[in-house]
N, CA and C atoms of all chains as a GROMACS GRO file, in nm:
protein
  570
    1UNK      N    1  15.740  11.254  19.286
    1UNK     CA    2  15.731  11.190  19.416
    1UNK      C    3  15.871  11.151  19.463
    2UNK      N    4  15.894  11.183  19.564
    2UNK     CA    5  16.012  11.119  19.635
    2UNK      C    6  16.034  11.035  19.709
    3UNK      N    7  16.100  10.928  19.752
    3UNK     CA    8  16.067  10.804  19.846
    3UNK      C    9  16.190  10.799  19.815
    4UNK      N   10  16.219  10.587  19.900
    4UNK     CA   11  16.369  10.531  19.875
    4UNK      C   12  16.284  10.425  19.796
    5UNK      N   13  16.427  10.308  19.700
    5UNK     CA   14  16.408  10.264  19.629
    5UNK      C   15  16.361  10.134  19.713
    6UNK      N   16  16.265  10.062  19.703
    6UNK     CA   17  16.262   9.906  19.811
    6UNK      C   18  16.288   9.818  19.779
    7UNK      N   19  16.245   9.793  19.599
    7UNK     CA   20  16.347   9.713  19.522
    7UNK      C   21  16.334   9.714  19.411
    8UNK      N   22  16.441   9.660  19.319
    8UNK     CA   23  16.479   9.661  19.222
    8UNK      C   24  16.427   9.536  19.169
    9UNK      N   25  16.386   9.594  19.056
    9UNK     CA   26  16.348   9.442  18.968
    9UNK      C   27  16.451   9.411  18.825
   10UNK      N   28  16.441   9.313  18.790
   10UNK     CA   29  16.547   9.254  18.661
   10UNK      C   30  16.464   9.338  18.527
   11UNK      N   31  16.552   9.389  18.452
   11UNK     CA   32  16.504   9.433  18.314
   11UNK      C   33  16.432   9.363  18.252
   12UNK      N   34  16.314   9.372  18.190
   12UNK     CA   35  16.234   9.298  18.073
   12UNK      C   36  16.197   9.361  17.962
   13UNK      N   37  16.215   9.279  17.868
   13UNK     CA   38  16.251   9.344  17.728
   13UNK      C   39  16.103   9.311  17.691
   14UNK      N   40  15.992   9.395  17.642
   14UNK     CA   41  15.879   9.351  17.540
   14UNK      C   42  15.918   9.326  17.407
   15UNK      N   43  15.769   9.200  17.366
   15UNK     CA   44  15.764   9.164  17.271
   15UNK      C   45  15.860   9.261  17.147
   16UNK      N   46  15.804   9.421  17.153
   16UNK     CA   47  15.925   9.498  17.072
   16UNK      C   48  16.027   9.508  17.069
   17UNK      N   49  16.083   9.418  17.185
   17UNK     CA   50  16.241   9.426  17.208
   17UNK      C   51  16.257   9.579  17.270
   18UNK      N   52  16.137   9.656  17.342
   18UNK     CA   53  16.211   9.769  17.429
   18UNK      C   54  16.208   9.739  17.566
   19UNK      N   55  16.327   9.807  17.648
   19UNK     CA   56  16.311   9.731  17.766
   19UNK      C   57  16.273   9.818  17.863
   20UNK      N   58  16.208   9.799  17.970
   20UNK     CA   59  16.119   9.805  18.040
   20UNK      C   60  16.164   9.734  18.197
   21UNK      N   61  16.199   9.856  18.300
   21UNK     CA   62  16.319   9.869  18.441
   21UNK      C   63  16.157   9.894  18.510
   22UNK      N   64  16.185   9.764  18.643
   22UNK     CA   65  16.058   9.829  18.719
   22UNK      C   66  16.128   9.811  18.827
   23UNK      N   67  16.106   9.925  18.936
   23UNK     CA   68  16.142   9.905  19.085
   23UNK      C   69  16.004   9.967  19.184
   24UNK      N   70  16.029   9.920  19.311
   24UNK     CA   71  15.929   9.980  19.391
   24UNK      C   72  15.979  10.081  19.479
   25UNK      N   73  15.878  10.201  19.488
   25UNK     CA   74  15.918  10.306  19.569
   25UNK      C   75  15.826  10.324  19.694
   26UNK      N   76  15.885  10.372  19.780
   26UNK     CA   77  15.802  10.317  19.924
   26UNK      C   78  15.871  10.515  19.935
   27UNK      N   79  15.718  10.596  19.946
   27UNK     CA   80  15.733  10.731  19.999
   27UNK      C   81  15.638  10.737  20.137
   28UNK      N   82  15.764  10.817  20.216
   28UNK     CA   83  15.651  10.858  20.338
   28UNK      C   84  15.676  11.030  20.426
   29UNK      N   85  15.553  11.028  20.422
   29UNK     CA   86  15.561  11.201  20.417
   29UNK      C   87  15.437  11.197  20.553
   30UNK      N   88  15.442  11.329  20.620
   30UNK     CA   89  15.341  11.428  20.700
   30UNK      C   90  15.246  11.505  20.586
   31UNK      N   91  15.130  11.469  20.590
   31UNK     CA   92  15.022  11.563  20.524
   31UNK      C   93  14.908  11.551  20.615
   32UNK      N   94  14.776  11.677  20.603
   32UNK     CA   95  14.699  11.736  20.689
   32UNK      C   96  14.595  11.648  20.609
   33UNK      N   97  14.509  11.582  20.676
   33UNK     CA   98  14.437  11.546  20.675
   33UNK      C   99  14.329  11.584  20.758
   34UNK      N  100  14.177  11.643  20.690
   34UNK     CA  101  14.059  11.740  20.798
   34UNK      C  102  14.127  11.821  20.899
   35UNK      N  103  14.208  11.857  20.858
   35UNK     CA  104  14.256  11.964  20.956
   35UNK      C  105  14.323  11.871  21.068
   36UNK      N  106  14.366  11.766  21.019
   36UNK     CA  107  14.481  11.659  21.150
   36UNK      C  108  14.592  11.642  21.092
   37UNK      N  109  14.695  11.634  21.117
   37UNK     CA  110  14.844  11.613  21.090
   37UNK      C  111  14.826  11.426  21.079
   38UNK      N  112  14.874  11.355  20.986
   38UNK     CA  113  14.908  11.233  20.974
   38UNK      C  114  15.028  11.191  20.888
   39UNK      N  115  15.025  11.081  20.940
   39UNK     CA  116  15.179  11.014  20.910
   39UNK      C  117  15.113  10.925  20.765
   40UNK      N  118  15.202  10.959  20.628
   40UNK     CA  119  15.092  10.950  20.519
   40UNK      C  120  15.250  10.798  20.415
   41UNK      N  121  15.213  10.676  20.397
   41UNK     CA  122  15.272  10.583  20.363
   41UNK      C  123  15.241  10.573  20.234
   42UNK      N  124  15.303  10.562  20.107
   42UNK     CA  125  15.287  10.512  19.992
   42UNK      C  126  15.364  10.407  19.948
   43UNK      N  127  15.359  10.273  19.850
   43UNK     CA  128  15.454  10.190  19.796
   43UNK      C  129  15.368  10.196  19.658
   44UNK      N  130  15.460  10.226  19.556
   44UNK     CA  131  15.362  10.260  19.389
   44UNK      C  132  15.520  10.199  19.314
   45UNK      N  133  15.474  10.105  19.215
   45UNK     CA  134  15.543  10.018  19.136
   45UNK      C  135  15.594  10.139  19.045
   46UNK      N  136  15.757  10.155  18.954
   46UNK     CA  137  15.737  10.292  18.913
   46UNK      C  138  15.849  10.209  18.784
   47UNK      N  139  15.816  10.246  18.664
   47UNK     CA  140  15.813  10.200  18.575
   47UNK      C  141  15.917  10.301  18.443
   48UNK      N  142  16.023  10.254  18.408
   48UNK     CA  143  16.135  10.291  18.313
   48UNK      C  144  16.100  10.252  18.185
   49UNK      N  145  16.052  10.276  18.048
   49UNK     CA  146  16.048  10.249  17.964
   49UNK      C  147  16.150  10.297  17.842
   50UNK      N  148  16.196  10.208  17.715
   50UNK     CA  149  16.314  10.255  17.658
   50UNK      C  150  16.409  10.280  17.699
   51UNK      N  151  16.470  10.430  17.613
   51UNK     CA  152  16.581  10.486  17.713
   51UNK      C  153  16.644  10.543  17.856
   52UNK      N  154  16.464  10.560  17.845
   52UNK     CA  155  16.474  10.582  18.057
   52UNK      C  156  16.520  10.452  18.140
   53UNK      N  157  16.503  10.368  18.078
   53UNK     CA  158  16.576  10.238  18.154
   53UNK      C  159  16.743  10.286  18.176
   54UNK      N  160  16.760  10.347  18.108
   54UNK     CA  161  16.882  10.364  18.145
   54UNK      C  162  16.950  10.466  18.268
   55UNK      N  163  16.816  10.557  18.295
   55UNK     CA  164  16.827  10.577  18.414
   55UNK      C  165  16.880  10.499  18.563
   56UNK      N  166  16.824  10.367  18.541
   56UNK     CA  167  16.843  10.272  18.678
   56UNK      C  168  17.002  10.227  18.687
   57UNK      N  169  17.099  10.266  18.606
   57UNK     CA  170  17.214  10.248  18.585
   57UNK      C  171  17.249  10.311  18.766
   58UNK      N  172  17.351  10.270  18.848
   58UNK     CA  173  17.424  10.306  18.915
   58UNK      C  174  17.330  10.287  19.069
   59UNK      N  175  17.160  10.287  19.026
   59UNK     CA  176  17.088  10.298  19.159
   59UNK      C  177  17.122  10.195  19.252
   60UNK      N  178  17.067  10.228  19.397
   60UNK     CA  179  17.077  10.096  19.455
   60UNK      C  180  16.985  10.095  19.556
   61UNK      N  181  16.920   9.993  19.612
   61UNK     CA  182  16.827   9.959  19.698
   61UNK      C  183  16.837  10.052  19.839
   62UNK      N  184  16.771  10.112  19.880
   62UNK     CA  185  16.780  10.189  20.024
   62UNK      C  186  16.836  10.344  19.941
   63UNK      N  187  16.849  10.380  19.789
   63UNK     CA  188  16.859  10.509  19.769
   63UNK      C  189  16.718  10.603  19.784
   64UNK      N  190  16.751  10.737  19.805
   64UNK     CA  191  16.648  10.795  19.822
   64UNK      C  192  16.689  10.847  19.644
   65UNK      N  193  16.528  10.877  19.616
   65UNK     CA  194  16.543  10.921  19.469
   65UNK      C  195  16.384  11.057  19.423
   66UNK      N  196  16.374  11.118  19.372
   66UNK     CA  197  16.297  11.154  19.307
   66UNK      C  198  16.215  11.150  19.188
   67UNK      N  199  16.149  11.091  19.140
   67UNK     CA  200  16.096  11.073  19.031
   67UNK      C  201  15.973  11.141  19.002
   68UNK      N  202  15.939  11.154  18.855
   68UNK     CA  203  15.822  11.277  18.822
   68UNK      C  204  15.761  11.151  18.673
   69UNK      N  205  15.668  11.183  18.634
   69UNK     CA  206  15.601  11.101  18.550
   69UNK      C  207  15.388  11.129  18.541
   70UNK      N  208  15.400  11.006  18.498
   70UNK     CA  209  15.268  10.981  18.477
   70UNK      C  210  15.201  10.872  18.562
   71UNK      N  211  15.086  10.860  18.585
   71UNK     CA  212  15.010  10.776  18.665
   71UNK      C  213  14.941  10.683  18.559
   72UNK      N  214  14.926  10.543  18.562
   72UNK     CA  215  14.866  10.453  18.438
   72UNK      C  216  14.864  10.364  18.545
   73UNK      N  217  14.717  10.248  18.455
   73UNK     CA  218  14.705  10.119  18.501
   73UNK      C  219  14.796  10.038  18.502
   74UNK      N  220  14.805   9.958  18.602
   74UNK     CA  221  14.906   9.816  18.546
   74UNK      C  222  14.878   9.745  18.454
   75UNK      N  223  14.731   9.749  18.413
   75UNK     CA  224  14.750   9.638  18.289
   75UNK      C  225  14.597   9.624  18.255
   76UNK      N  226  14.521   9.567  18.150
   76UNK     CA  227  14.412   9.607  18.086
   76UNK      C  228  14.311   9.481  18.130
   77UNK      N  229  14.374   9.390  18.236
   77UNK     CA  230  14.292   9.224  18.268
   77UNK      C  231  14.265   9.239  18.405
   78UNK      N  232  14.219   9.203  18.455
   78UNK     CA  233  14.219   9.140  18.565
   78UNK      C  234  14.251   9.261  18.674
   79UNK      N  235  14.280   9.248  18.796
   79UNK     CA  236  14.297   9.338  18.925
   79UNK      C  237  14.405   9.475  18.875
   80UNK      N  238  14.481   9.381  18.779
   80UNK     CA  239  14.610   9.484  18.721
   80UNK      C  240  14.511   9.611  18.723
   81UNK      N  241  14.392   9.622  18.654
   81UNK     CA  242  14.302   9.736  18.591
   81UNK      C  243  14.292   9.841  18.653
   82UNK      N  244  14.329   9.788  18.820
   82UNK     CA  245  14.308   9.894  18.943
   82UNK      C  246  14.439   9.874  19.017
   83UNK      N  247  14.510   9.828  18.944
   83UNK     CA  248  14.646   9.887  19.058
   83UNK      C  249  14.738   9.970  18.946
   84UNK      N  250  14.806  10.099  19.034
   84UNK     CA  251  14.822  10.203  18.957
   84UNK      C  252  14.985  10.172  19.000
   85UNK      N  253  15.029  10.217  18.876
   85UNK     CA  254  15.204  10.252  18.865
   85UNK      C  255  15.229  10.382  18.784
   86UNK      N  256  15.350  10.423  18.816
   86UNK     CA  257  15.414  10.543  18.766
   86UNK      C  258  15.484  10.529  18.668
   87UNK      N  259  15.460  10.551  18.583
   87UNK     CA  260  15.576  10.579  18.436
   87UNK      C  261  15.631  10.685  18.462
   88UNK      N  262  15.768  10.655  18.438
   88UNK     CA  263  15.870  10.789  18.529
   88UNK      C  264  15.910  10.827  18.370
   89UNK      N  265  15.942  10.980  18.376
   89UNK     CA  266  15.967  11.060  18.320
   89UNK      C  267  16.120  11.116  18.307
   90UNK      N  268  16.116  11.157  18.476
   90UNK     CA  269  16.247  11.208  18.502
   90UNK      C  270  16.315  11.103  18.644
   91UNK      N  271  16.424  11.125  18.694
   91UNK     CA  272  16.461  11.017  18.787
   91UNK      C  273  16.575  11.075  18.862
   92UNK      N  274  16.591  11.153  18.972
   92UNK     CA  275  16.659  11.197  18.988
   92UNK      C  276  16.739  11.158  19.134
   93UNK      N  277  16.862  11.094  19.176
   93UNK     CA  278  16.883  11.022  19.263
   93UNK      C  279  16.939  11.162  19.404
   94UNK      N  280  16.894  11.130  19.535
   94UNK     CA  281  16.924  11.251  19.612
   94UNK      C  282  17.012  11.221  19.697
   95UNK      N  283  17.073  11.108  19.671
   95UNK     CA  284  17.167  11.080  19.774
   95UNK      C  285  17.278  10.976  19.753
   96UNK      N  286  14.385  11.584  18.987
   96UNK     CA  287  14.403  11.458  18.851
   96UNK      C  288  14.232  11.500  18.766
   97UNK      N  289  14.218  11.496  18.690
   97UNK     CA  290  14.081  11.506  18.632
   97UNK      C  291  14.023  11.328  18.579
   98UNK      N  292  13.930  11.360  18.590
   98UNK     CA  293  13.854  11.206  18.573
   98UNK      C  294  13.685  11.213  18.554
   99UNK      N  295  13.619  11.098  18.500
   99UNK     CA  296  13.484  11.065  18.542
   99UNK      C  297  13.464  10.995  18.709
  100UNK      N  298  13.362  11.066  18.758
  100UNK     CA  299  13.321  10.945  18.838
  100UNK      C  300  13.282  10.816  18.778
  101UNK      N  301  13.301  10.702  18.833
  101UNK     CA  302  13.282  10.592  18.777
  101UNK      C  303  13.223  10.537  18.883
  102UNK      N  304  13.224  10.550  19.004
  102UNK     CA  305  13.130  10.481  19.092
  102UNK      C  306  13.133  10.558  19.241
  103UNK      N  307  13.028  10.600  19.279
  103UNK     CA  308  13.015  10.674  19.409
  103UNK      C  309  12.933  10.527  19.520
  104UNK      N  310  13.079  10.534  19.648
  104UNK     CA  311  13.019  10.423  19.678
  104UNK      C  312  12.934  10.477  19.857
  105UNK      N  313  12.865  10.430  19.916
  105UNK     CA  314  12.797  10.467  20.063
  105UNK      C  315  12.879  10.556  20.129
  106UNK      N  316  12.850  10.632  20.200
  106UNK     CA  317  12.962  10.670  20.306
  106UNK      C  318  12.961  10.617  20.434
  107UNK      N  319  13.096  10.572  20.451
  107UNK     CA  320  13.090  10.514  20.604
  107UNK      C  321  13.111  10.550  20.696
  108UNK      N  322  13.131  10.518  20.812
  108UNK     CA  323  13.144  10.608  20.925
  108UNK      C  324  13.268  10.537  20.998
  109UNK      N  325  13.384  10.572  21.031
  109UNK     CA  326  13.484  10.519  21.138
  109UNK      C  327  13.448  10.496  21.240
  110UNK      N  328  13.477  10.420  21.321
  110UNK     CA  329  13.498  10.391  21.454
  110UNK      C  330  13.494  10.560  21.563
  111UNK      N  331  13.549  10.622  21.478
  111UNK     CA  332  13.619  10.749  21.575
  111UNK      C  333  13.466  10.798  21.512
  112UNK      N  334  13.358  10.801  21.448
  112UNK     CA  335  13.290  10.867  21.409
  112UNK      C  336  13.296  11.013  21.301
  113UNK      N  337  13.410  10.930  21.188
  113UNK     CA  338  13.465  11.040  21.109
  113UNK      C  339  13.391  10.968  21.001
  114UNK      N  340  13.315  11.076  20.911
  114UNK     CA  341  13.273  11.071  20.738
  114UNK      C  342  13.383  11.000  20.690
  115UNK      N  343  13.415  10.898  20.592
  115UNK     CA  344  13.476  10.887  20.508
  115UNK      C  345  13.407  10.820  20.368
  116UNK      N  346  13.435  10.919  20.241
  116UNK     CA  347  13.349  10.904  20.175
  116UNK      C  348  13.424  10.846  20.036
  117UNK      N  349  13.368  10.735  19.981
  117UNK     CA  350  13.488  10.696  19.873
  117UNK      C  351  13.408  10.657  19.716
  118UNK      N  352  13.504  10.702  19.613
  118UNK     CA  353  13.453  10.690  19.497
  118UNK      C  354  13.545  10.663  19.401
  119UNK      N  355  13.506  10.597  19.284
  119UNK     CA  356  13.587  10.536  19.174
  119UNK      C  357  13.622  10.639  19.067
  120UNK      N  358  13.760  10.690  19.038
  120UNK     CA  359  13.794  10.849  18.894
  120UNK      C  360  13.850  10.708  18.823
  121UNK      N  361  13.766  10.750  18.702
  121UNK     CA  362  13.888  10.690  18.532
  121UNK      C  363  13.917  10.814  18.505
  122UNK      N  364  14.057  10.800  18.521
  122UNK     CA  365  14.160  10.901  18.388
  122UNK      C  366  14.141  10.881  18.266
  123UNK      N  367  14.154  10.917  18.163
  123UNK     CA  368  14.203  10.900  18.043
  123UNK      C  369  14.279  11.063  18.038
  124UNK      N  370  14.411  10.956  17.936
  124UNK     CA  371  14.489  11.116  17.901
  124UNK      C  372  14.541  11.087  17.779
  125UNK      N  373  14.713  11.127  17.715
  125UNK     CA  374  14.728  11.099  17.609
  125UNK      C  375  14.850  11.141  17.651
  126UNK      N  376  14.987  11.064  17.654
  126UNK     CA  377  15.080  11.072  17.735
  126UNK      C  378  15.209  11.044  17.626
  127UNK      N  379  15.325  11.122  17.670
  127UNK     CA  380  15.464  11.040  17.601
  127UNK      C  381  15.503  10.942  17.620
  128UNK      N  382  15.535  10.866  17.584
  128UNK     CA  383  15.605  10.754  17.677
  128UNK      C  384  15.760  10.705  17.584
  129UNK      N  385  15.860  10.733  17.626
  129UNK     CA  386  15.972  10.708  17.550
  129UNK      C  387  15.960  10.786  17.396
  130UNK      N  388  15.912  10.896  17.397
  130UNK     CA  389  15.932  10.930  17.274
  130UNK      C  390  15.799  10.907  17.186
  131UNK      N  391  15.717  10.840  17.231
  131UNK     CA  392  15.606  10.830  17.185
  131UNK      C  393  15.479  10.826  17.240
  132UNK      N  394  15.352  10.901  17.169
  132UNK     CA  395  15.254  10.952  17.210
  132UNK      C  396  15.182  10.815  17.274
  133UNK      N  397  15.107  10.823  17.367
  133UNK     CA  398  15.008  10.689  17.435
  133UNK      C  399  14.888  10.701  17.505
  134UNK      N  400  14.796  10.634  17.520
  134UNK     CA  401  14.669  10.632  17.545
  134UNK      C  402  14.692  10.556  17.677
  135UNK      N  403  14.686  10.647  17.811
  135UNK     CA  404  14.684  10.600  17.929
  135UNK      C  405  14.586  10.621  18.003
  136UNK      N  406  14.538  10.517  18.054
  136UNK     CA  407  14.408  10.525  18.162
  136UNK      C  408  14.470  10.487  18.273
  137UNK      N  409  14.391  10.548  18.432
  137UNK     CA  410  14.415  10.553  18.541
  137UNK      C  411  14.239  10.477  18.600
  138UNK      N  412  14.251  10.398  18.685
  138UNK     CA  413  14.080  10.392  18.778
  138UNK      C  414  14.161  10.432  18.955
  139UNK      N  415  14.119  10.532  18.988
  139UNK     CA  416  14.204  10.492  19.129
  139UNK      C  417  14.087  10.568  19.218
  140UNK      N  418  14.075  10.528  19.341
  140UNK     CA  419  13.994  10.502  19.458
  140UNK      C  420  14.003  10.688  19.503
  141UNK      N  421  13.899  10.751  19.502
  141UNK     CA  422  13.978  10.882  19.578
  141UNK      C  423  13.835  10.921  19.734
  142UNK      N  424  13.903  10.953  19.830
  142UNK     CA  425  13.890  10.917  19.949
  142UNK      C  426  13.855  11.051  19.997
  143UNK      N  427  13.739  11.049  20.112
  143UNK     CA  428  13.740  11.210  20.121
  143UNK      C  429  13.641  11.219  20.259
  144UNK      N  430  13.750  11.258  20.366
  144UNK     CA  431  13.745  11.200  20.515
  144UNK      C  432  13.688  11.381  20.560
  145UNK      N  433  13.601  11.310  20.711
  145UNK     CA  434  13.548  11.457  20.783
  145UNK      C  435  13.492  11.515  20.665
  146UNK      N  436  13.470  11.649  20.707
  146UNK     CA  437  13.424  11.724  20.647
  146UNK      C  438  13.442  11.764  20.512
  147UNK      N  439  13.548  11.704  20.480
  147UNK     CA  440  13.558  11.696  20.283
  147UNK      C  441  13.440  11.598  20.248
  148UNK      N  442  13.360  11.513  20.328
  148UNK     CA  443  13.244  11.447  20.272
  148UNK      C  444  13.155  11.503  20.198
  149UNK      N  445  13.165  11.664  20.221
  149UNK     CA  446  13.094  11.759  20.199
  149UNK      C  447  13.055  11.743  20.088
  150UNK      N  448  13.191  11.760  20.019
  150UNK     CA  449  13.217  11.811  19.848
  150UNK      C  450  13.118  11.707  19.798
  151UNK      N  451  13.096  11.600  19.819
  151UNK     CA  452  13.045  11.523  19.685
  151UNK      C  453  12.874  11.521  19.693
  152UNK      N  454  12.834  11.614  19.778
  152UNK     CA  455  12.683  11.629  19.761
  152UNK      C  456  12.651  11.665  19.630
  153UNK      N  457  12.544  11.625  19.520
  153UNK     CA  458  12.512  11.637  19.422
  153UNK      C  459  12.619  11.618  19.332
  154UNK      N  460  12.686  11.556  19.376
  154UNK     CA  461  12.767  11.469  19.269
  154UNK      C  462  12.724  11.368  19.230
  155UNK      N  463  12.747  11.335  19.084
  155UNK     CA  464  12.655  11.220  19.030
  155UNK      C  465  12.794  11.123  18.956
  156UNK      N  466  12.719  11.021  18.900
  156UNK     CA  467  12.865  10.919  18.854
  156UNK      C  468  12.844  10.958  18.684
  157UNK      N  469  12.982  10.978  18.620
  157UNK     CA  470  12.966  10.973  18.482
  157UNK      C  471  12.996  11.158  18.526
  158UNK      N  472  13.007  11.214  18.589
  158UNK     CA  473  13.010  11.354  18.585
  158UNK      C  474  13.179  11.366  18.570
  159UNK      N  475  13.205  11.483  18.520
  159UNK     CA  476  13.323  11.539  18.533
  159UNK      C  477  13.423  11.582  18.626
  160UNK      N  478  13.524  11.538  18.689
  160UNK     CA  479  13.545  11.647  18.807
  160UNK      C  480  13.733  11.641  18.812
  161UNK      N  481  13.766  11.780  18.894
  161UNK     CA  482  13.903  11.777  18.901
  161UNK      C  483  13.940  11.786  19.089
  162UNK      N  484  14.015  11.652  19.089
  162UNK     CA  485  14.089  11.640  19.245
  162UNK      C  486  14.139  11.676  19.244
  163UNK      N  487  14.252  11.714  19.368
  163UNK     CA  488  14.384  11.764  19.451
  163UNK      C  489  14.362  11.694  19.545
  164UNK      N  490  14.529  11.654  19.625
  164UNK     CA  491  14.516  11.542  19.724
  164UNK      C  492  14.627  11.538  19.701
  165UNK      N  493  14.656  11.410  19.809
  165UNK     CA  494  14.810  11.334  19.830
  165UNK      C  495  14.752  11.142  19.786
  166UNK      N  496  14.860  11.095  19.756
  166UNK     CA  497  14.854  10.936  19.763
  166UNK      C  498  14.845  10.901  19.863
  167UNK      N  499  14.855  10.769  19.899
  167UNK     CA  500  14.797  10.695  20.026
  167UNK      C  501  14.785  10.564  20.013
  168UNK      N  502  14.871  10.473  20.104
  168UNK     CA  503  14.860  10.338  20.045
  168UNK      C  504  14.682  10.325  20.110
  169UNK      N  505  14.644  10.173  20.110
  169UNK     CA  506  14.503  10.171  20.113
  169UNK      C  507  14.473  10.122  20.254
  170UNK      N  508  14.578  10.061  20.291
  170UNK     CA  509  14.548  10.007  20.438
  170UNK      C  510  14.696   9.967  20.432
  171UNK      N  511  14.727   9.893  20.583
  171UNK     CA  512  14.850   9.851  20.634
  171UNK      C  513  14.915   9.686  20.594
  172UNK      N  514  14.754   9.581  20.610
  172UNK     CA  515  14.770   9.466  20.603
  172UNK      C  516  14.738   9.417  20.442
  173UNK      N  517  14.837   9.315  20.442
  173UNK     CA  518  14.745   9.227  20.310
  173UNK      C  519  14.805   9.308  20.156
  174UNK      N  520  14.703   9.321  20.080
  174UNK     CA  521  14.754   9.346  19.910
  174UNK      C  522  14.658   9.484  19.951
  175UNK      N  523  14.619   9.517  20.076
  175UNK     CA  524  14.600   9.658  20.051
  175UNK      C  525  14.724   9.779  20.090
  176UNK      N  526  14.835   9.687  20.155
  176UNK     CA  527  14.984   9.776  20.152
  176UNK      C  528  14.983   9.828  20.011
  177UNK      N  529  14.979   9.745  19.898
  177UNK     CA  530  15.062   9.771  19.750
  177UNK      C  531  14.944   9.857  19.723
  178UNK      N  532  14.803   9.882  19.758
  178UNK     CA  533  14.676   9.938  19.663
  178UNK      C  534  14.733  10.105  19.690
  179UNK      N  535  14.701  10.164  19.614
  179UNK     CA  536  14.722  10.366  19.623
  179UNK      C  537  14.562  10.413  19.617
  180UNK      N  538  14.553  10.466  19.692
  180UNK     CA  539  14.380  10.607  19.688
  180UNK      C  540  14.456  10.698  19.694
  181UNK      N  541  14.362  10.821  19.647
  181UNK     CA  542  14.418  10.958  19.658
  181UNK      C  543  14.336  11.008  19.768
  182UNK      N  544  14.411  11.074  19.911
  182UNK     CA  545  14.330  11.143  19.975
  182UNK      C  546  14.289  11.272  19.926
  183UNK      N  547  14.194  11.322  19.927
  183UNK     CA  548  14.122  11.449  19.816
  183UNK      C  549  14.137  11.565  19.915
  184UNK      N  550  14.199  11.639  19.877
  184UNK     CA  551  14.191  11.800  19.921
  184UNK      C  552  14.091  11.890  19.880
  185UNK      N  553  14.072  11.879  19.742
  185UNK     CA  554  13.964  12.010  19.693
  185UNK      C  555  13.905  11.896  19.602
  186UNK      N  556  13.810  11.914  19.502
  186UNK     CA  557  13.704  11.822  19.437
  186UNK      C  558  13.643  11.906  19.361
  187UNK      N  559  13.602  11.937  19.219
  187UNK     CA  560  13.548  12.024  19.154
  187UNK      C  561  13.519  11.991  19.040
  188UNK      N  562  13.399  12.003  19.054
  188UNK     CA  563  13.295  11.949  18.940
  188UNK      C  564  13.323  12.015  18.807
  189UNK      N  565  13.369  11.942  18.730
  189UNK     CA  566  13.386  12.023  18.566
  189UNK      C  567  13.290  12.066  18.453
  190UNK      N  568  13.128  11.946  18.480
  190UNK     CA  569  13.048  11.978  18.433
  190UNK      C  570  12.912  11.968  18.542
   0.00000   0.00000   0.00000
């Protein structure tokens, strides 16, 4: 998915001591919807774990970026159960 | 994305008098994450406007099926900016 970055959040280290980079990505694209052209908005929490944290090195707020990954819950309680984030894989900055 | 149905909910009708038809996919997959293997689940909303209402005739919940689509935040106002549905392109029953 591609978007710009909207923000950056502070590193948090889990209980394992691995750390764990979250920022939000705000993508917006043209896709066909029933055969109509619409103006199509996403914001999906997108999630650095381990050494991919080290990806977020150099980024900065208002970059456009690419990222590829996996789709997972936020969390196993409560509303988290149904809000979805991206565990990024790859991270690739386009500008 | 492949998933169970987990909940097929009414279909409603827009204002403009468009089908929009919505239902609950759990993922389960089995994912890398930093180097290591993981047990990731997804529940996310997938949406299926006009004439894609079609697809989910004799669809039942607990059935098998594989989407295509784009993301989509859930609405404009409120904590439905941050929510993601998938708008559904194709829909195909696995079992």
């Amino acid at each position: 998915m591609t978007g710009v970055v909207a923000r950056l959040e502070k590193t948090a280290i889990t209980p394992a001591g691995v750390p764990r980079q979250r920022f939000w990505l705000e993508h917006r694209s043209r896709q066909e919807e029933d055969g109509h052209p619409r103006e199509v908005q996403v914001r999906l929490a997108v999630v650095l774990v381990g050494r991919k944290a080290e990806l977020i090195q150099g980024l900065k707020e208002g970059q456009n970026v690419r990222v590829t990954g996996f789709l997972s819950r936020a969390g196993y309680k409560g509303e988290a159960r149904d809000r979805v984030q991206l565990i990024a894989e790859t991270l690739v900055p386009l500008d």
